[in-house]
Structures are given as C-alpha cells and as structure tokens.
N, CA and C atoms as an extended XYZ file, in Angstrom:
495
Properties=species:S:1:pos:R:3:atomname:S:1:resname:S:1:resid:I:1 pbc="F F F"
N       -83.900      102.216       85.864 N   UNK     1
C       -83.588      102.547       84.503 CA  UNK     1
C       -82.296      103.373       84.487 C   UNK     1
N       -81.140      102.763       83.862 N   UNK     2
C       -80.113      103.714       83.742 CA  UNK     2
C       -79.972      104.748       83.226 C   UNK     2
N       -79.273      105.588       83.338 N   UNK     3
C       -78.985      106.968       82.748 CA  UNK     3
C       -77.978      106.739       81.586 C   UNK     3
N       -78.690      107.524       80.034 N   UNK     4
C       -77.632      107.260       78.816 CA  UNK     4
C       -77.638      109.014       78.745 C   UNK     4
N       -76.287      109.499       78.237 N   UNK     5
C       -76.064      110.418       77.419 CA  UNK     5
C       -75.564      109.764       76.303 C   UNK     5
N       -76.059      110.916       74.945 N   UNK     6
C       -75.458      110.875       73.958 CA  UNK     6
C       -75.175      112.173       73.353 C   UNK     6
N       -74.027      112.776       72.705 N   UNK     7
C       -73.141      113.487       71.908 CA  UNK     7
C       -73.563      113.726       70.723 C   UNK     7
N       -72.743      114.993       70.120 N   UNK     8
C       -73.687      115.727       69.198 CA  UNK     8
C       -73.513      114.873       67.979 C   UNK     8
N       -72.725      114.085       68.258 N   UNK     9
C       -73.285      112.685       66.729 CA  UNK     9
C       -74.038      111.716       66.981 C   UNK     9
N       -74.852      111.518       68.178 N   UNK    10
C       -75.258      110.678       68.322 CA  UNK    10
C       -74.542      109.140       68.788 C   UNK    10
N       -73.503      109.350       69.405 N   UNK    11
C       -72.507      107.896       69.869 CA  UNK    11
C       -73.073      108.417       71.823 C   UNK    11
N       -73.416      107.056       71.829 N   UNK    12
C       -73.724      107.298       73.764 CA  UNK    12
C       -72.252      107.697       74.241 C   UNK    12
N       -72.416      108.250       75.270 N   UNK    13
C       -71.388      108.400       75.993 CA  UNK    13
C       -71.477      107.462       77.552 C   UNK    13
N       -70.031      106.766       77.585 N   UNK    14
C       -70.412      106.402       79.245 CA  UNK    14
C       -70.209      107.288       80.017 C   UNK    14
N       -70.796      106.958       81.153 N   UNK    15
C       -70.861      108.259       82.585 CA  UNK    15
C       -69.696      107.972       83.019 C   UNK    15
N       -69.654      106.514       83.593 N   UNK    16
C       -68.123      106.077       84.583 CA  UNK    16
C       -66.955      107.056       83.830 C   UNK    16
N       -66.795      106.879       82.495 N   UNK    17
C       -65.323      107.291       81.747 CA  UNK    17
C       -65.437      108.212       81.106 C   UNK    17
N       -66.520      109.565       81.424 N   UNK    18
C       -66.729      110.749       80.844 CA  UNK    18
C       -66.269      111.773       81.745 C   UNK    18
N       -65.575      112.658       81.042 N   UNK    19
C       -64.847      113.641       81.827 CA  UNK    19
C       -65.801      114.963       82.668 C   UNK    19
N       -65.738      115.322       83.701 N   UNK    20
C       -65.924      116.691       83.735 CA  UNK    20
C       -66.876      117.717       83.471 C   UNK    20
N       -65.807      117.827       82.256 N   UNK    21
C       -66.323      118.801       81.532 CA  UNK    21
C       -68.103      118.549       80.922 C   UNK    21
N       -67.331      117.771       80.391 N   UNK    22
C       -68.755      116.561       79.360 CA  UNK    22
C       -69.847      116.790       80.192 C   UNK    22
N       -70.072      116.123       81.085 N   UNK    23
C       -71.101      115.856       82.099 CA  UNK    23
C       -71.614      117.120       82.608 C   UNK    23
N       -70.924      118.011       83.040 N   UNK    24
C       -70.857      119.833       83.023 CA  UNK    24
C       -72.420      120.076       81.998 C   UNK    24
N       -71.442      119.804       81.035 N   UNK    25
C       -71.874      120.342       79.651 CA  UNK    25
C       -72.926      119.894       79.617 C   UNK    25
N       -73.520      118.784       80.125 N   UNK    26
C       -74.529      117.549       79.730 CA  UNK    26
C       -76.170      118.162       80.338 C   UNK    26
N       -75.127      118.273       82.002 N   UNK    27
C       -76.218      118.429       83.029 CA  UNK    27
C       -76.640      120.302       82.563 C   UNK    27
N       -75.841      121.164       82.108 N   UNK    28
C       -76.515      122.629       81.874 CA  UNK    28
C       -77.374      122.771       80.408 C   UNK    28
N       -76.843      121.612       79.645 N   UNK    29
C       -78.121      121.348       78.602 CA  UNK    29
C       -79.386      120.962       79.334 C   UNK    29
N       -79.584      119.858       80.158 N   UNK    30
C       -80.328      119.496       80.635 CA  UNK    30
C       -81.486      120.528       81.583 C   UNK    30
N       -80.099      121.408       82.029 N   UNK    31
C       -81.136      122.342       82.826 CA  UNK    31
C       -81.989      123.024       82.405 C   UNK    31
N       -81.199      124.340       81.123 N   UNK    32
C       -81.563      124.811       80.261 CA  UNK    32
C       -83.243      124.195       79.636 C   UNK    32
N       -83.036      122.988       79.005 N   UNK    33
C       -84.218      122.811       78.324 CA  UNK    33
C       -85.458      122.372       79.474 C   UNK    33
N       -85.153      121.971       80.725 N   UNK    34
C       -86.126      122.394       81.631 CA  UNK    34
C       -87.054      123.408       82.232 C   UNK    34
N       -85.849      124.190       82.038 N   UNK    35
C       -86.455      125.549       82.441 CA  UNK    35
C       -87.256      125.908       81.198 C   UNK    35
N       -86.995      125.796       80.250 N   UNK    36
C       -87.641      126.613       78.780 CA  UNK    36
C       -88.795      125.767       79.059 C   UNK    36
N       -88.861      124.277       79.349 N   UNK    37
C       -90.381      123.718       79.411 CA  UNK    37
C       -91.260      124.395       80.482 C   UNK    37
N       -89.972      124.725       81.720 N   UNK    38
C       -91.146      124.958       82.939 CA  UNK    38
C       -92.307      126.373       82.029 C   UNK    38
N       -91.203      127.177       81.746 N   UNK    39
C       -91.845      128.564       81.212 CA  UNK    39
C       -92.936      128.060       80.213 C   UNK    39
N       -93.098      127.200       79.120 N   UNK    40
C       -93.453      127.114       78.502 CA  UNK    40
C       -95.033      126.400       79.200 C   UNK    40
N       -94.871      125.429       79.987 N   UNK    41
C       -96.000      124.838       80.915 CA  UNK    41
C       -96.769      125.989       81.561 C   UNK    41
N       -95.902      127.233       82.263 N   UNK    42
C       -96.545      128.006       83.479 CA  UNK    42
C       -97.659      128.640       81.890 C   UNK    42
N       -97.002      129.025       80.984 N   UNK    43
C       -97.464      130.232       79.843 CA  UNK    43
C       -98.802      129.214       79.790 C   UNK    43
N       -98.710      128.108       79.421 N   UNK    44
C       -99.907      127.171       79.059 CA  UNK    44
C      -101.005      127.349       80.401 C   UNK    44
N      -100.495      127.119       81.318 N   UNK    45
C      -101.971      126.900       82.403 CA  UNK    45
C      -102.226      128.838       82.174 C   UNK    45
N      -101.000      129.898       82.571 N   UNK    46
C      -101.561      131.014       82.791 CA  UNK    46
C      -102.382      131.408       81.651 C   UNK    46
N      -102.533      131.201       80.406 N   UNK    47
C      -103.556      131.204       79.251 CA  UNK    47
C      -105.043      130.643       79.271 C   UNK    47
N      -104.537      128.908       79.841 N   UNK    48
C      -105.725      128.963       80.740 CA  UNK    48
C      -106.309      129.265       81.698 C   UNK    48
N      -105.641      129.701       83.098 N   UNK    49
C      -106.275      130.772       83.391 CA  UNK    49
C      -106.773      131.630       83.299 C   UNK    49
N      -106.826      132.631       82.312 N   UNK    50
C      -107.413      133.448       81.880 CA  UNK    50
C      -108.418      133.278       81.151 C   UNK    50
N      -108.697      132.055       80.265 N   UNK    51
C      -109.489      131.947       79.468 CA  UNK    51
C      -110.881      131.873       80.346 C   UNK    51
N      -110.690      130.587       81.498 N   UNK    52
C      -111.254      129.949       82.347 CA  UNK    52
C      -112.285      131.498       83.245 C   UNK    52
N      -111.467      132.246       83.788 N   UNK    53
C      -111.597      133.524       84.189 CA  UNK    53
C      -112.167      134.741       83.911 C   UNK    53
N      -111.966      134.577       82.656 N   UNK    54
C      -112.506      135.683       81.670 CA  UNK    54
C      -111.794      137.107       82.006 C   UNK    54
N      -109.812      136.741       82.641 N   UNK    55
C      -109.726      138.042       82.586 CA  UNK    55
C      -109.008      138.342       81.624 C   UNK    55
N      -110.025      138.983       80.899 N   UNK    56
C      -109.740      139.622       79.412 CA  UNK    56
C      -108.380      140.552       79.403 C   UNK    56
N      -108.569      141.341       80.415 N   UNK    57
C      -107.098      142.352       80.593 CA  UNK    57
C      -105.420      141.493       80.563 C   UNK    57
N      -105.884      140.874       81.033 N   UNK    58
C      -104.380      140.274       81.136 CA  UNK    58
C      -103.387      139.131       80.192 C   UNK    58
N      -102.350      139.532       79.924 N   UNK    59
C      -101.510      138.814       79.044 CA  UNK    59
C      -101.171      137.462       79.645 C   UNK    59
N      -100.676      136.124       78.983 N   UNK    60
C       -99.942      134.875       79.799 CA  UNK    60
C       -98.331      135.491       80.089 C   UNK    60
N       -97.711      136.704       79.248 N   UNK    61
C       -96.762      137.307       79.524 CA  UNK    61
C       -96.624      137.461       80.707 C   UNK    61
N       -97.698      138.312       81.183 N   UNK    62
C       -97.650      138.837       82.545 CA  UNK    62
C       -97.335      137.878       83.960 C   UNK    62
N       -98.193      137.215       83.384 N   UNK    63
C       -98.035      135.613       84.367 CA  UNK    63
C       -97.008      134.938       84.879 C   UNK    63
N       -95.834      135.290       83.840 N   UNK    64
C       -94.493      134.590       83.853 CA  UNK    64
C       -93.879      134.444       85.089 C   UNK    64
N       -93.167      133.638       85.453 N   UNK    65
C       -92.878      133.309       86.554 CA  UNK    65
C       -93.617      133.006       88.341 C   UNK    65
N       -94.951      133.162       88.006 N   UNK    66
C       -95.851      133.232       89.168 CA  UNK    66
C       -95.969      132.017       89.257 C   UNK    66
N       -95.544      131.199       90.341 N   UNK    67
C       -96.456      129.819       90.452 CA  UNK    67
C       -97.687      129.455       90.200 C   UNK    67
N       -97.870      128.093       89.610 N   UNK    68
C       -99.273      127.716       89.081 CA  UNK    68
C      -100.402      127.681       90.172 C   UNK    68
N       -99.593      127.651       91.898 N   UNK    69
C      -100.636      127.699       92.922 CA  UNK    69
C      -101.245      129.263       92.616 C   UNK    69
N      -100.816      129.770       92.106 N   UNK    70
C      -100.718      131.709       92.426 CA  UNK    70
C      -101.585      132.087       91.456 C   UNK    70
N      -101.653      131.344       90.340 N   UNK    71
C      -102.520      132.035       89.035 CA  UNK    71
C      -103.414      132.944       88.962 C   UNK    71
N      -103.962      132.163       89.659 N   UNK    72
C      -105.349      132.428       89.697 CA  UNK    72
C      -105.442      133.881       90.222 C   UNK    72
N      -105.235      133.997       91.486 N   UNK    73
C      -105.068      134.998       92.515 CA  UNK    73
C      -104.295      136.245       92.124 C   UNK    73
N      -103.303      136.417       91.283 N   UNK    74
C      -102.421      137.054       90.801 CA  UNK    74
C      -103.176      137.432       89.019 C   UNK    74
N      -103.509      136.611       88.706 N   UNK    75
C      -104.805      137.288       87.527 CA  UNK    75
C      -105.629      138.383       87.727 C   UNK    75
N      -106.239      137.587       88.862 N   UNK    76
C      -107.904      138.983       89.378 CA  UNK    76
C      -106.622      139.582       89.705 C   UNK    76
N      -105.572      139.479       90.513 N   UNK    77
C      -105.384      140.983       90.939 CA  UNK    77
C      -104.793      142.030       89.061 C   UNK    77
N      -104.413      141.346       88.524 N   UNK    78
C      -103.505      141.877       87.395 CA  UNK    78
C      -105.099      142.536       87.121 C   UNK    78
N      -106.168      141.992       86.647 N   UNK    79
C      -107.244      141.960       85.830 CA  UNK    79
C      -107.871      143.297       86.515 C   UNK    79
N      -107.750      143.293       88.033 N   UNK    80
C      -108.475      144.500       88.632 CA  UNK    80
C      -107.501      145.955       88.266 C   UNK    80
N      -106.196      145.612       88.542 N   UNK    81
C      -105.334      146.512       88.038 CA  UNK    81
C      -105.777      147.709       86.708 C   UNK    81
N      -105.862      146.733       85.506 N   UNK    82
C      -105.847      146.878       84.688 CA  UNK    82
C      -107.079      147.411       84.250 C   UNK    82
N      -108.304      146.957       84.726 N   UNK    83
C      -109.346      147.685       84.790 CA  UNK    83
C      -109.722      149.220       85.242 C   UNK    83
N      -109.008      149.261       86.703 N   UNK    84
C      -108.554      150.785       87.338 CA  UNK    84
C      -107.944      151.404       86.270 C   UNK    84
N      -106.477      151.083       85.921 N   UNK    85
C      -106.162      151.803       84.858 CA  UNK    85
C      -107.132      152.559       83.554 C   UNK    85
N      -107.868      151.308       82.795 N   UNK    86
C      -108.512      151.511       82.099 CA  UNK    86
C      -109.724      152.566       82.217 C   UNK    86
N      -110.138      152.778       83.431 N   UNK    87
C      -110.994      153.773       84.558 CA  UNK    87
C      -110.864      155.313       84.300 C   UNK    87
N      -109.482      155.025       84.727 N   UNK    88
C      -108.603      156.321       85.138 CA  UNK    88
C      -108.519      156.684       83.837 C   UNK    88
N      -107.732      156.426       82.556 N   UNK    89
C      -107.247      156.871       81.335 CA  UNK    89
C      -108.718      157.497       80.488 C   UNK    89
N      -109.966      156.568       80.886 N   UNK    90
C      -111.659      157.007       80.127 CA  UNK    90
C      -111.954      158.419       80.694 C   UNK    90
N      -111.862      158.316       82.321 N   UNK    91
C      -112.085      159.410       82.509 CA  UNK    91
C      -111.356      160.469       82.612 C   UNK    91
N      -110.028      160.871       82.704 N   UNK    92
C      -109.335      161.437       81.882 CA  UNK    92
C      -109.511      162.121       80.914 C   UNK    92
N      -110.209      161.331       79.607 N   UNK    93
C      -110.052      162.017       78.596 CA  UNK    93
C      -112.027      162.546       78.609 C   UNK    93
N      -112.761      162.539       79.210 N   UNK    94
C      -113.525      162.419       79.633 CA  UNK    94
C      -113.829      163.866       80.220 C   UNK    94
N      -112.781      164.153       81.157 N   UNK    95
C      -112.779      165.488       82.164 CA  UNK    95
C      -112.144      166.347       81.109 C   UNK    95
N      -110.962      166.028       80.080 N   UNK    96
C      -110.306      167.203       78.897 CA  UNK    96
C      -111.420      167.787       78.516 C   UNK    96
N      -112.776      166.300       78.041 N   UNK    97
C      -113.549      167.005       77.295 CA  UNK    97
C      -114.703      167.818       77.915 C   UNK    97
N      -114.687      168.125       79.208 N   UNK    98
C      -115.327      169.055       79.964 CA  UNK    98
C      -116.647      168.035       80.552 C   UNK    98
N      -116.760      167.256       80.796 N   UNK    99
C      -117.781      166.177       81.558 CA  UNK    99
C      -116.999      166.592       83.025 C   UNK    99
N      -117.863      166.117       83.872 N   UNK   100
C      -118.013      166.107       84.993 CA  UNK   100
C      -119.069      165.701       86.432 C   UNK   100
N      -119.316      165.472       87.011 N   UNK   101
C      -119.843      164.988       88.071 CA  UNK   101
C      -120.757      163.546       87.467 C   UNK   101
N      -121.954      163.579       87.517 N   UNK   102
C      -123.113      162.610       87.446 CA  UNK   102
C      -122.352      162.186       85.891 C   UNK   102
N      -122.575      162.828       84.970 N   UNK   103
C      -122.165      162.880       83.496 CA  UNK   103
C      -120.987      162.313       83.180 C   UNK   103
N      -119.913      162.686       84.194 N   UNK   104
C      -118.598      161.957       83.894 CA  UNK   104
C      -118.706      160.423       84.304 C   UNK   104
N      -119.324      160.249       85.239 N   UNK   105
C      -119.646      158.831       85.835 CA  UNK   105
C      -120.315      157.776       84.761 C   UNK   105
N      -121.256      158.867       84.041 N   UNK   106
C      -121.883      157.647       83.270 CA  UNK   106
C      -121.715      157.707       82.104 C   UNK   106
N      -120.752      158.355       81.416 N   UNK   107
C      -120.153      158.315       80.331 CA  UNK   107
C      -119.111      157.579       80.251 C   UNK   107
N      -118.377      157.245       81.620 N   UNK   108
C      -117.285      156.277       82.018 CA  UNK   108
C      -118.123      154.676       81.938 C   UNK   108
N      -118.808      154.649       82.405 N   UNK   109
C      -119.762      153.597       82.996 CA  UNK   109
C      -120.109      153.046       81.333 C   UNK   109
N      -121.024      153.796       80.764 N   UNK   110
C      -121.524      153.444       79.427 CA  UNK   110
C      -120.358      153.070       78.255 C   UNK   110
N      -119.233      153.847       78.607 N   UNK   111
C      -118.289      153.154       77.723 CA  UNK   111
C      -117.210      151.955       78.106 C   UNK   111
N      -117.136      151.990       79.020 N   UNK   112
C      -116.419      150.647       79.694 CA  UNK   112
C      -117.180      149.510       79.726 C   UNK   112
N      -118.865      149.862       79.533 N   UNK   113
C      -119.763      149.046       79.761 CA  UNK   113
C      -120.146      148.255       81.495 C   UNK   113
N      -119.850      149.275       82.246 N   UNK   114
C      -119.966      148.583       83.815 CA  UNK   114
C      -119.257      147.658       84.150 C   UNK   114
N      -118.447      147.245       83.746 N   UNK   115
C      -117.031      146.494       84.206 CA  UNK   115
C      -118.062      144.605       84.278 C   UNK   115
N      -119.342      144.441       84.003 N   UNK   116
C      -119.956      143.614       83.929 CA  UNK   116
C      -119.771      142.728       83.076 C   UNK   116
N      -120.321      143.222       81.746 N   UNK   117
C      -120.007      141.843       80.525 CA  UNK   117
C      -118.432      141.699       80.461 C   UNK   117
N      -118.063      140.078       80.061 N   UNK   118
C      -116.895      139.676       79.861 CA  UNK   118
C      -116.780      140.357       79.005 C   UNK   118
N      -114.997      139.949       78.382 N   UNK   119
C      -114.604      140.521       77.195 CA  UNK   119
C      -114.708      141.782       77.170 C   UNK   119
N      -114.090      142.610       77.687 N   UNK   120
C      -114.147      144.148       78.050 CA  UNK   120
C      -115.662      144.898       77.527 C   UNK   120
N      -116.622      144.514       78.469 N   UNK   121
C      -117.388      145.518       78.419 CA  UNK   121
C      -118.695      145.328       77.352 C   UNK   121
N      -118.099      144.828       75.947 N   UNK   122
C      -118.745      144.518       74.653 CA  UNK   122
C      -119.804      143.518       75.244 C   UNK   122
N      -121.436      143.967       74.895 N   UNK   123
C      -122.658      143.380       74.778 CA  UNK   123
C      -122.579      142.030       73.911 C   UNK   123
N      -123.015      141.217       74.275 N   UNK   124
C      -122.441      139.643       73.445 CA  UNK   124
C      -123.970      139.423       72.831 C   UNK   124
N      -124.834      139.900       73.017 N   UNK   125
C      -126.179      139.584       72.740 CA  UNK   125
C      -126.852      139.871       71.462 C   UNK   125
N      -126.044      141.342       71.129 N   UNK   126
C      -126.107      142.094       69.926 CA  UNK   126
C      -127.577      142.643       69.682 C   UNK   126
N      -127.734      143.217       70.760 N   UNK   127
C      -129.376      143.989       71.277 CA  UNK   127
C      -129.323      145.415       70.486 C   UNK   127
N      -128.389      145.672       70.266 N   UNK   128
C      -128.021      147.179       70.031 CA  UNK   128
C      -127.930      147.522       68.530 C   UNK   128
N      -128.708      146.111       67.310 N   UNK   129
C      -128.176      146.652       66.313 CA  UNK   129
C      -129.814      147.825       65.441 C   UNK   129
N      -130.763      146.886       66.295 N   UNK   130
C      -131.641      147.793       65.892 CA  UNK   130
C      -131.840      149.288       65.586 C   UNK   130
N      -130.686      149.947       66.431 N   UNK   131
C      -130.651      151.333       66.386 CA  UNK   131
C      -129.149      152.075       66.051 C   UNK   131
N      -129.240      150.784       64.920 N   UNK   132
C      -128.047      151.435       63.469 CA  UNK   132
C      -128.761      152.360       62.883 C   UNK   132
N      -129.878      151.825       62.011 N   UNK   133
C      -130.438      152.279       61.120 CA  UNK   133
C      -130.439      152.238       59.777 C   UNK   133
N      -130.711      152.698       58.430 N   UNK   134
C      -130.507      151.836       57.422 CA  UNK   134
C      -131.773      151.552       57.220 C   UNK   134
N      -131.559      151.154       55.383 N   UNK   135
C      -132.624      150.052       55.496 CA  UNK   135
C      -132.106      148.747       55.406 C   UNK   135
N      -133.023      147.356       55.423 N   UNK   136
C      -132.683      145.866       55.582 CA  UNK   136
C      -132.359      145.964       54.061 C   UNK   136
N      -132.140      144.681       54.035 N   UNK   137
C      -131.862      144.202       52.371 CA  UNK   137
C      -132.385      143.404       51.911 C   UNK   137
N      -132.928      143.342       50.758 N   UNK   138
C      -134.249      142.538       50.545 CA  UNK   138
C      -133.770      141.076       50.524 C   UNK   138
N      -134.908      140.359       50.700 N   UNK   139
C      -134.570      138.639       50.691 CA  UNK   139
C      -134.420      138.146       49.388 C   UNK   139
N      -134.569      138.788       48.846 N   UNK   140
C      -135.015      138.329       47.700 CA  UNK   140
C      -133.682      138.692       46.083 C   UNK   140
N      -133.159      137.546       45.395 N   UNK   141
C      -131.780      138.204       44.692 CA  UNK   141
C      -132.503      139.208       43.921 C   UNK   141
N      -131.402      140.338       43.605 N   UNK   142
C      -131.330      141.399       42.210 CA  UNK   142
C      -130.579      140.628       41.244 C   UNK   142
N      -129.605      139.570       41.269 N   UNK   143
C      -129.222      139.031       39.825 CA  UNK   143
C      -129.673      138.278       38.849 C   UNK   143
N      -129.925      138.779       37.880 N   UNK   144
C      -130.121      138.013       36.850 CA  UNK   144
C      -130.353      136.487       36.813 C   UNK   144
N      -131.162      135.888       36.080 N   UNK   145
C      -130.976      134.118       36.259 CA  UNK   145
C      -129.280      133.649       35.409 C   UNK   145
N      -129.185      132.754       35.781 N   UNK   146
C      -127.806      132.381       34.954 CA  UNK   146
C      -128.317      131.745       34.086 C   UNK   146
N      -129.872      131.364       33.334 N   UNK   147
C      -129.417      130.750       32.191 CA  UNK   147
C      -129.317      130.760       30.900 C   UNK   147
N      -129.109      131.936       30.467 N   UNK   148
C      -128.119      132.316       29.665 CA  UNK   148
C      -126.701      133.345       29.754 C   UNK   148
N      -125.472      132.485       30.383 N   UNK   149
C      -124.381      133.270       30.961 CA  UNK   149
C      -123.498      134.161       29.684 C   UNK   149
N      -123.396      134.001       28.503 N   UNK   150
C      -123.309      135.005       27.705 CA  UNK   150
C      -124.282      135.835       27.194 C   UNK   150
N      -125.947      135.993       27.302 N   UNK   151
C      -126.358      136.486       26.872 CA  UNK   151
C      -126.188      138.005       28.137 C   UNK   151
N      -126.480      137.339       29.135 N   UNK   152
C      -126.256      138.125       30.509 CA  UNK   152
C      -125.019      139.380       30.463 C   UNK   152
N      -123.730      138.860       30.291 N   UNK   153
C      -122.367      139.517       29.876 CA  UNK   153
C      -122.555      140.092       28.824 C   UNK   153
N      -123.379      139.756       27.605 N   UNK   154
C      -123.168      140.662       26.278 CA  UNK   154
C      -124.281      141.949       26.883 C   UNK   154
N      -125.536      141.472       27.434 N   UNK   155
C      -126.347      142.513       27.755 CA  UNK   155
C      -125.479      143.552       29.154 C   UNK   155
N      -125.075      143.029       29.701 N   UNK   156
C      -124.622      144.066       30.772 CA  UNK   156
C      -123.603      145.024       30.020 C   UNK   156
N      -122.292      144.515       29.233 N   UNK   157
C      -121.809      145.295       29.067 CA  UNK   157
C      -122.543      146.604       27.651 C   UNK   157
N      -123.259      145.666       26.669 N   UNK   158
C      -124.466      146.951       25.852 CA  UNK   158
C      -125.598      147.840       26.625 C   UNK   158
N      -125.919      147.390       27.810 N   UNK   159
C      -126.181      148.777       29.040 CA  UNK   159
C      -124.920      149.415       29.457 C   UNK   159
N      -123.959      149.178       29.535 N   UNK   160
C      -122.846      149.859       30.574 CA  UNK   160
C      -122.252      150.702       29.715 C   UNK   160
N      -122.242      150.448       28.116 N   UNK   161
C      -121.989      151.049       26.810 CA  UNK   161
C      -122.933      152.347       26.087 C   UNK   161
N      -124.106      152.353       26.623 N   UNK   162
C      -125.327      152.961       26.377 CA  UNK   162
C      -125.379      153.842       27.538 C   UNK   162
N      -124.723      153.671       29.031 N   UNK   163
C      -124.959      154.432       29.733 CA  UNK   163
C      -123.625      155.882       29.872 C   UNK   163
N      -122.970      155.216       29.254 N   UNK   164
C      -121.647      156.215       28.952 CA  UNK   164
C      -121.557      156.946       27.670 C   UNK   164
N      -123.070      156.934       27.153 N   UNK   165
C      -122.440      158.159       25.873 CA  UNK   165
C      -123.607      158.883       26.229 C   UNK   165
C-alpha cells in the first residue's frame, strides 16, 4: 500500500517531487500525533488498571509514561505509597490530639478502616446505618388525596391563613 500525504487544503502531495522541508514537516506531524495517542492509550489501560485493582489511591496521571508491561506493578507500589502516607498524616493528627499507644493504633485502624475494604476503607455493605438513629418514616403517605386539586390548594392556603393571625 503506498504512502499518500496530503496538505492543509487537502491536494495530495507527491513524495518523489516534495521538498525537504515538506516531508520534515509531514513526518513531525506524524510523530507528534503518535505520541499524543501513545499517552492517550497508556492513560486508557493505566485507568484500567486501577479499576481492575481496586487501587483506589492512585491517579491514571500518575501512571504516565510507565510502560503497559509495568502497570500493574508500579500501581501497588504507587497504591502502597499512598496508603503509608495516608497512615502517617491520620496519625499525626491523631498524636496532636493526645492519643497514643494501643488507642492511637486503633483510632488509626478504625478510621482508615484496616486498609481492607476497597475504595478507601468505606464499608460497602451499609451495616452501620442502624446506629444513626432517628425515627423511620412511615410507609404510609401524609398527602392529601388529589381528588380534588383546587379544593386541596384553597384549603391549605385558608389553614396557612388561620395559622398566621
């Protein structure tokens, strides 16, 4: 299959009787928009990597330029990184607030959530809502029937009128 260039109007250009420059010009377009795909391909798998992975910590930013053999490997390490960090900064603020030994451990632990559940830490199960508190809300509607929709509007607003004087 031969090789065509064409020019910014759209007229092919021949190779044999194209100057230089042209061809210069041709082949650093060419490069250019390669490279923007390669980046754009690595960003795509390193996204999936992560997804695949579940390492939540890490950006496809970060990824940039790592070979697609490397992903993987260069994730957990970013992902462990980032976790330490995240470690260090809890307990930190942790020790300001005067915790320490057994207490600092599991106040770190309980809020990071044990470095266990995906998605930093957050319970996916939603075990924990029982001890909101509150009461439920009944099953059952408080509105009015709709069928009479002006009688409904004239009566709400002659309560809302009655309750303000």
């Amino acid at each position: 299959m031969p090789i065509t260039l064409v020019d910014e109007n759209g007229n092919e250009i021949d190779i044999e009787k194209a100057d230089g420059g042209t061809l210069r010009k041709k082949l650093e377009e060419a490069l250019k928009e390669n490279k923007t795909l390669s980046e754009e391909n690595a960003t795509f798998k390193a996204g999936t990597v992560i997804e695949e992975h579940g390492f939540s910590l890490v950006k496809p930013e970060e990824l940039a330029g790592v070979p697609v053999s490397q992903l993987e490997a260069k994730g957990k390490e970013l992902q462990e990184q980032h976790q330490a960090q995240r470690e260090e900064l809890v307990r930190s603020v942790f020790e300001e607030r005067g915790l320490e030994g057994d207490d600092l451990d599991t106040a770190v632990k309980d809020l990071l959530g044990g470095g266990e559940a995906p998605g930093g830490g957050q319970d996916s199960d939603f075990t924990g809502f029982e001890d909101l508190g509150g009461s439920r809300p009944s099953r059952t509607p408080t509105a009015p029937p709709m069928t009479d929709a002006l009688g409904n509007l004239t009566s709400h607003f002659e309560e809302t009128a009655k309750r303000k004087k």
